[in-house]
C-alpha positions in Angstrom: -150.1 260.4 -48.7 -147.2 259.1 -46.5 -148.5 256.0 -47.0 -148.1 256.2 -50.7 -144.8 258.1 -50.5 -143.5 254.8 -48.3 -144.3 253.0 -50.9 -143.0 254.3 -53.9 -139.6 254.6 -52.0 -139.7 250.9 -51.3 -140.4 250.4 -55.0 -137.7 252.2 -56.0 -135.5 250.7 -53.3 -136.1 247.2 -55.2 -136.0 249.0 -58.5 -132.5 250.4 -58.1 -129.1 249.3 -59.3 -126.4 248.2 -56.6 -123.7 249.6 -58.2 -124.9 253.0 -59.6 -127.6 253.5 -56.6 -130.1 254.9 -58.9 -133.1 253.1 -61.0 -131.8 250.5 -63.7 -131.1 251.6 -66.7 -131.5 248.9 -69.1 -131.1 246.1 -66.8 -129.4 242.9 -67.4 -130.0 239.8 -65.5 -126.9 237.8 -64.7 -126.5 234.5 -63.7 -126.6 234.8 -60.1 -130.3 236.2 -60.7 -129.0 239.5 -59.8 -129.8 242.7 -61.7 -127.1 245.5 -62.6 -128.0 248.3 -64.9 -126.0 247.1 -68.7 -123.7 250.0 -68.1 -122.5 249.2 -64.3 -121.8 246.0 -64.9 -119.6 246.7 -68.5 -117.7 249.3 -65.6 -117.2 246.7 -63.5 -116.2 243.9 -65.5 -113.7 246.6 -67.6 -112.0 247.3 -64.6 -111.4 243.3 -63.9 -108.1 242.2 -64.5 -108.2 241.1 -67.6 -106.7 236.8 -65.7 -109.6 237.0 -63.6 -113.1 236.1 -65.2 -116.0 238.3 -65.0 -117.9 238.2 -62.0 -120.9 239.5 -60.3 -120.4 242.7 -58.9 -122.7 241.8 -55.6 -122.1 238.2 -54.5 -118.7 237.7 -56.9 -120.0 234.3 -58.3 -118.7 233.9 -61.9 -120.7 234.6 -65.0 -120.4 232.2 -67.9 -121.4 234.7 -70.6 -119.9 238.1 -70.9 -122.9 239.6 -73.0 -125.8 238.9 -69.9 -129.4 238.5 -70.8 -131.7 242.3 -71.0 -134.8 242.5 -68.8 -136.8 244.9 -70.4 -139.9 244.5 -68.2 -137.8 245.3 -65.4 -136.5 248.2 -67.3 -140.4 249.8 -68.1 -141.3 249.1 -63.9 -137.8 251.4 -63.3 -138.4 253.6 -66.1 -142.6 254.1 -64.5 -141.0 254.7 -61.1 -139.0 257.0 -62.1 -141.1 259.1 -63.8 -143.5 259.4 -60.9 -140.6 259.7 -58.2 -139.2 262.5 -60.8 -137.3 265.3 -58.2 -134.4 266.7 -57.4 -131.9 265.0 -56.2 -128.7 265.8 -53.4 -125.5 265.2 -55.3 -123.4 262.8 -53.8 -119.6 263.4 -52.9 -116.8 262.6 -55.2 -113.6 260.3 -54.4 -110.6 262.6 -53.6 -108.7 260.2 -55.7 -111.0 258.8 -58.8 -113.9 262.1 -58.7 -116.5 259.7 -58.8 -119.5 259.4 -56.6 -119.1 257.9 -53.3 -121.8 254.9 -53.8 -119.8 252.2 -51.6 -119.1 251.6 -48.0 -116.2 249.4 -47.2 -117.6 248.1 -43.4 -113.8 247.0 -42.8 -112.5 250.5 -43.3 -115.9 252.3 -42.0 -115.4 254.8 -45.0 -117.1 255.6 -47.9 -115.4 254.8 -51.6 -116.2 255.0 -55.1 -116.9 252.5 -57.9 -113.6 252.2 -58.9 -111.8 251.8 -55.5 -114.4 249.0 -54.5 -112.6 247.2 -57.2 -109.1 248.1 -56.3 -106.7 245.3 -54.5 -107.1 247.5 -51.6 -110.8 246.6 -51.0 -110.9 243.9 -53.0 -111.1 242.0 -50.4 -112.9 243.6 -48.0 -116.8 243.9 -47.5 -118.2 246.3 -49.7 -121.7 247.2 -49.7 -123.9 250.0 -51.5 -124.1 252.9 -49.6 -128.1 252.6 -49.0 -127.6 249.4 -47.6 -125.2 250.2 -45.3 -127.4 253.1 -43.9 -130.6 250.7 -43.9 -128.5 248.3 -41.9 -127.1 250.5 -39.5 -131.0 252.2 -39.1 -132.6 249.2 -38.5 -131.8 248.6 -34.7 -133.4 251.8 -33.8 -136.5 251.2 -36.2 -137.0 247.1 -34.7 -136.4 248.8 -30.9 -139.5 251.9 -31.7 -141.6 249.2 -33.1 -141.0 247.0 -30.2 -142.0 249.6 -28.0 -144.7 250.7 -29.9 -146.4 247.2 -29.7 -145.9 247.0 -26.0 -147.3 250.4 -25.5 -150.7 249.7 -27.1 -150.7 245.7 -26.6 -154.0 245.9 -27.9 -153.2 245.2 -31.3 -154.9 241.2 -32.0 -152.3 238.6 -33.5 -152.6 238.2 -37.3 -150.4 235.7 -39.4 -148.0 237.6 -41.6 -149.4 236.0 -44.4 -152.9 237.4 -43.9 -154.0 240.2 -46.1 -154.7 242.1 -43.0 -151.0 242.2 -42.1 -150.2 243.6 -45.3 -148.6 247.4 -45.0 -150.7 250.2 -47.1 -147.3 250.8 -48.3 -147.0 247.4 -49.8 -150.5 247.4 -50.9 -150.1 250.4 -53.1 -146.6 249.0 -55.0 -148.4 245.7 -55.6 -151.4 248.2 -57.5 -149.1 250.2 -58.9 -147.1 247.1 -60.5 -151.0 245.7 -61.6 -151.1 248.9 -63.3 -148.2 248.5 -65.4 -148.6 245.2 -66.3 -152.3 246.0 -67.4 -150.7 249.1 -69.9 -148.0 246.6 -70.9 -151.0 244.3 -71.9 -152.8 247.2 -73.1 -149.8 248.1 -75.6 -149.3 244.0 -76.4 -153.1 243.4 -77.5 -152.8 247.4 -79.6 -149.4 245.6 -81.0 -151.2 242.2 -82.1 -154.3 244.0 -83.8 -152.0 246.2 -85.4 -149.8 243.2 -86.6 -152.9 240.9 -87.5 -154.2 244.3 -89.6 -151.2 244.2 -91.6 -151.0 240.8 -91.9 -154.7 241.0 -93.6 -153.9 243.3 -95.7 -150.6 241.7 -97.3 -152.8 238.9 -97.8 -155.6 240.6 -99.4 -153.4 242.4 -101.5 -151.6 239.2 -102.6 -155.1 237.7 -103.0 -155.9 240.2 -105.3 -153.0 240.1 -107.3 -153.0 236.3 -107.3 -156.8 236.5 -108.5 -156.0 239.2 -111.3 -153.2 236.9 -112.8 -155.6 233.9 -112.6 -158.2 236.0 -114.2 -155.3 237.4 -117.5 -154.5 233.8 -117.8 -157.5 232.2 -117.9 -158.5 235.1 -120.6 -155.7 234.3 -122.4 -156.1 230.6 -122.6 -159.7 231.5 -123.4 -158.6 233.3 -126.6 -156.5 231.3 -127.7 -158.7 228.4 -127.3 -161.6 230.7 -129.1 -158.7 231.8 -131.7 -158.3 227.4 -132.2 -161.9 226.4 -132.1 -162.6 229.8 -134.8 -159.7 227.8 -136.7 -160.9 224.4 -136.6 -165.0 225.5 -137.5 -163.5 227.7 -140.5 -161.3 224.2 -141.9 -164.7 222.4 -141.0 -167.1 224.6 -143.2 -164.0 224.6 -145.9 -163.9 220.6 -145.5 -168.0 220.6 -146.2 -168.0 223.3 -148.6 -165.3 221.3 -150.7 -166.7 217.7 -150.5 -170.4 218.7 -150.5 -169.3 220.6 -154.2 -166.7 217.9 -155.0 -164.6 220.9 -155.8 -161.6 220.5 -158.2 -158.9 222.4 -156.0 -156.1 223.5 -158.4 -153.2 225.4 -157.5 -153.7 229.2 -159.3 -151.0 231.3 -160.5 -150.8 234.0 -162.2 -149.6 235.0 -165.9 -147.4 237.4 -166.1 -148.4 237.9 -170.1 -151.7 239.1 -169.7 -150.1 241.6 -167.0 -150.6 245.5 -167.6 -147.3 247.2 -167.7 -147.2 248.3 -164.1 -148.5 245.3 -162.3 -145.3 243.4 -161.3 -145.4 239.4 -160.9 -143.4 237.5 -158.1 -141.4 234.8 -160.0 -143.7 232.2 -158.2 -146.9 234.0 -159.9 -148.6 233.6 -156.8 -148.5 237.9 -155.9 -149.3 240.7 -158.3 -148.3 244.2 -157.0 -148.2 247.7 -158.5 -145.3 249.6 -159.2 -143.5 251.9 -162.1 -144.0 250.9 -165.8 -142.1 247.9 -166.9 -140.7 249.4 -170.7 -139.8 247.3 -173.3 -143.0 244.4 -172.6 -144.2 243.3 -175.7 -147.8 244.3 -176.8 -149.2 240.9 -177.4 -152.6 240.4 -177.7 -153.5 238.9 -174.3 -152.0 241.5 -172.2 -154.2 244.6 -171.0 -153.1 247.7 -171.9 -155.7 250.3 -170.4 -156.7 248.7 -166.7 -154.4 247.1 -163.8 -155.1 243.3 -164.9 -153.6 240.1 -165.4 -155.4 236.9 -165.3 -154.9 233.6 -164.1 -152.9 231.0 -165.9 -155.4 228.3 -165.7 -158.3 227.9 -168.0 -161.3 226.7 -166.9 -164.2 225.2 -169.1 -166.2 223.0 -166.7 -166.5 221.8 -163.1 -166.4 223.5 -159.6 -163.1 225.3 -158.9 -162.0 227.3 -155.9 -159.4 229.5 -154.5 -158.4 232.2 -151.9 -156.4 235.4 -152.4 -155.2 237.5 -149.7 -156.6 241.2 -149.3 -155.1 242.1 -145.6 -154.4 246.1 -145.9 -155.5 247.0 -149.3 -157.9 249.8 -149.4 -159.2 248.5 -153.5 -159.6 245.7 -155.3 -161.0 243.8 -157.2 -161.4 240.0 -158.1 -163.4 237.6 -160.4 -164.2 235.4 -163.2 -163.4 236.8 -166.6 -164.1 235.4 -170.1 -161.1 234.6 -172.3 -162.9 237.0 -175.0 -162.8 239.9 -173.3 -161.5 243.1 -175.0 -158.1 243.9 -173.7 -156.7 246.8 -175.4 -160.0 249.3 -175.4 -162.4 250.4 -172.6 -164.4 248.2 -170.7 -167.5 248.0 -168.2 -166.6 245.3 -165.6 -170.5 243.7 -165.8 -171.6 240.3 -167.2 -172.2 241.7 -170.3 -168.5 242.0 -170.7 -167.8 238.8 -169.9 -166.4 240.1 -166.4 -168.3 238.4 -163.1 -166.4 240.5 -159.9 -166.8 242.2 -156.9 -164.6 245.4 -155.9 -163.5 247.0 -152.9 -163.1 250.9 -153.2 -162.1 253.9 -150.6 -161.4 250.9 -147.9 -165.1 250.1 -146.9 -167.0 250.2 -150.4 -168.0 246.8 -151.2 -169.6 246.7 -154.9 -171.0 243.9 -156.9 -170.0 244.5 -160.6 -173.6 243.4 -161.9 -175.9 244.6 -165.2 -177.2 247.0 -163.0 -175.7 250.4 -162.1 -175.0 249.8 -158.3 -174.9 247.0 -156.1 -173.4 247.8 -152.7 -172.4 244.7 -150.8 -173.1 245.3 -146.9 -170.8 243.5 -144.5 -170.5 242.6 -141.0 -166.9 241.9 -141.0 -164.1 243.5 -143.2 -162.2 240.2 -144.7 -158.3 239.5 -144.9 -159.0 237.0 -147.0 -161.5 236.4 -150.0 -162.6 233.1 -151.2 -163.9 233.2 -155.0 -165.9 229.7 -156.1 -167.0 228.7 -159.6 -169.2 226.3 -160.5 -169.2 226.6 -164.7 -171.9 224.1 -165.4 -174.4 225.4 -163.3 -173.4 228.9 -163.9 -172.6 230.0 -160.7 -169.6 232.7 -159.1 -169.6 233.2 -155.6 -167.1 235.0 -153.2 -167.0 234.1 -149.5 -164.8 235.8 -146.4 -162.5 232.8 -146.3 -161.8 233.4 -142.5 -164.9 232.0 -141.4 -166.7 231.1 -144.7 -169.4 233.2 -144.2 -170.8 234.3 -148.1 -170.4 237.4 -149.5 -172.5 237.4 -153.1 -173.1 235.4 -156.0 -173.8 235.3 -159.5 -176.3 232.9 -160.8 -177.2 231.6 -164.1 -174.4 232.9 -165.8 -173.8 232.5 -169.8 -170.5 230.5 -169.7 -169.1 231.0 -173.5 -165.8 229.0 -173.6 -162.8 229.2 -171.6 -162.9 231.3 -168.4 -159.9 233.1 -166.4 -159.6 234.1 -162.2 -159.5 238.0 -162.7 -157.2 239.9 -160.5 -156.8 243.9 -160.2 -154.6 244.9 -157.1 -156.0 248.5 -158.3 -154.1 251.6 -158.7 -151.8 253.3 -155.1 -154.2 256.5 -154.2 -152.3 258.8 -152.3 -149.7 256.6 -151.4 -151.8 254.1 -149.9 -153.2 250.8 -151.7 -149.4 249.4 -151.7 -150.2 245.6 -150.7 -150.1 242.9 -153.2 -152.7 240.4 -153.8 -151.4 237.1 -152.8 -153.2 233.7 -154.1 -153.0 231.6 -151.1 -152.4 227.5 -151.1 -155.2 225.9 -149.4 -154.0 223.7 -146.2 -156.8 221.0 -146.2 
């Protein structure tokens, strides 16, 4: 136990400032390679005249920089000690002049001084040394001349080089293991730091992985639509293209005619929409305008050939669209069926697909709800069909029809229900 206590008061004694006499406190090394505690040496270099550089406060050689260079592993060893050399302490006495502690001894005055008077012109050039030392060098006569006699009392003691481990004190055995000790907790606390550090580092780079993966993944989802949404364009202008030539279709421009309008179907200027609103007054009652049903025909006659043309639904909830003879009655009831001279299909309630045939019902099942309807006649062989003109997928036909003369596109944008059913039917120019 004496052993150990020699040594940890060695360790401390290497450990502890010259200026303050007690364990650095954040030390700084200056360029001498001596170590002050940060605060001591701010003291001493404030009390400097302010001509004179600063200098170290132990062996006066000048320092270049006035902010020296921290040694914090110095710092943890002092701040280890002191925690296991933790006691009370004997105060110290104060200067008569300054009250500060009496750390110095000026050997030319034999007296002890403070901090501040070891600075003064009245020491200033005199030895000054820290108290401690001045007590180990006046002790160590007596401790060299006990030794001395201590050796010549036993004289049995072999001769070992001072370099041998063998001639290594306990005491100085136990600071080197207690310094291995703190570096090993220093490293301990490094390698803790560098996992740590390398774990955060992994997971900012997983997280930006991730989020660099997710954007990769929307874009290439979008670039896959929209290269879907082009190649869905280009087969749709490709089954148009052989649907055309294949028929040799005549492809006419259709409009509409405003004279065969009922009085509350309005006609853009263009004729190429037909929408429902109020009752236009003061129409004349001419013979080719219905009077009991929303119609109006197309403009164009047709009386041979293939014809097509596309009308757009988008948003209507009813309609309905067709061939119609030019004999049809106009100004009493009528049953929209062959028989009447009326080939059409009709959309009802929004989903109700209905062939208009000689039978009583014929529901029309489809897969896709279309924004567009594409209505073909062929005259000479008899034939009406109606396709979804967004892919060209058919719809229904009528075959071997009775063709009697001229025959007319049929529009009905059907009456508004309940406020709905506002859109107009829109004849659209085909972009081949």
């Amino acid at each position: 136990m004496a052993a150990e206590s020699t040594a940890l008061q060695e360790l401390r004694a290497d450990l502890t400032c010259p200026v303050c006499l007690d364990l650095f406190r954040d030390p700084v090394l200056l360029d001498c390679g001596h170590h002050f505690c940060r605060r001591c040496v701010r003291r001493c270099w404030d009390a400097t005249p302010g001509d004179e550089r600063a200098a170290c406060p132990r062996c006066r050689a000048p320092c270049r920089a006035r902010e020296p260079r921290p040694d914090s592993l110095l710092g943890d060893v002092a701040e280890t000690v002191r925690r296991a050399t933790a006691g009370p302490r004997d105060p110290a006495g104060l200067c008569a002049e300054h009250r500060e502690e009496l750390k110095l001894f000026c050997e030319d005055d034999q007296a002890a001084v403070c901090l501040v008077c070891g600075l003064s012109r009245q020491h200033k050039a005199h030895d000054v040394v820290p108290v401690n030392e001045a007590h180990e060098k006046y002790k160590v006569p007596r401790v060299r001349s006990r030794r001395r006699s201590q050796a010549q009392y036993d004289n049995t003691e072999p001769a070992v080089s001072p370099s041998s481990p063998k001639h290594r004190s306990p005491s100085s055995s136990l600071a080197f293991c207690f310094f291995l000790h703190f570096i090993q907790e220093r490293a301990d606390v490094l390698e803790r730091q560098v996992s740590t550090d390398f774990q955060r580092l992994h997971d900012f780079l997983s997280a930006e992985e991730k989020e660099v993966k997710e954007h990769l993944r929307r874009v290439k989802e979008e670039k896959l639509e929209q290269l879907n949404g082009s190649l869905t364009h280009i087969t749709q202008q490709m089954k148009l293209y052989y649907f055309l030539f294949d028929s040799f279709l005549v492809v006419e421009p259709v409009t509409l005619d405003p004279t065969t309008a009922y009085p509350c179907l309005h006609v853009s200027p263009c004729g190429r929409s037909v929408r429902v609103g109020s009752i236009q007054p003061c129409l004349p009652n001419n013979p080719e305008r219905f009077t009991l049903y929303n119609i109006v025909l197309g403009s164009q006659p047709f009386s041979q050939g293939r014809h097509y043309w596309e009308v757009e639904v988008a948003g209507k909830t009813a309609w309905g669209l067709g061939i119609a003879a030019a004999s049809v009655n106009r100004k009493e009831e009528i049953s929209l069926c062959p028989e009447d001279g009326f080939w059409t299909m009709v959309l009802r309630n929004g989903s109700e697909y209905e062939a208009c045939t000689s039978a009583e019902e014929c529901p029309l099942t489809l897969t896709r709800q279309p924004g567009r309807v594409g209505v073909y006649l062929d005259y000479d062989r008899g034939q009406v069909s109606f396709y979804n003109a967004e892919d060209m997928s058919h719809i229904f036909s009528f075959s071997d029809a009775c063709f009697e003369g001229q025959v007319y596109p049929y529009f009905n944008p059907w009456p508004i229900i309940n406020g709905r059913n506002r859109e107009p039917l829109i004849i659209r120019t085909l972009q081949l």
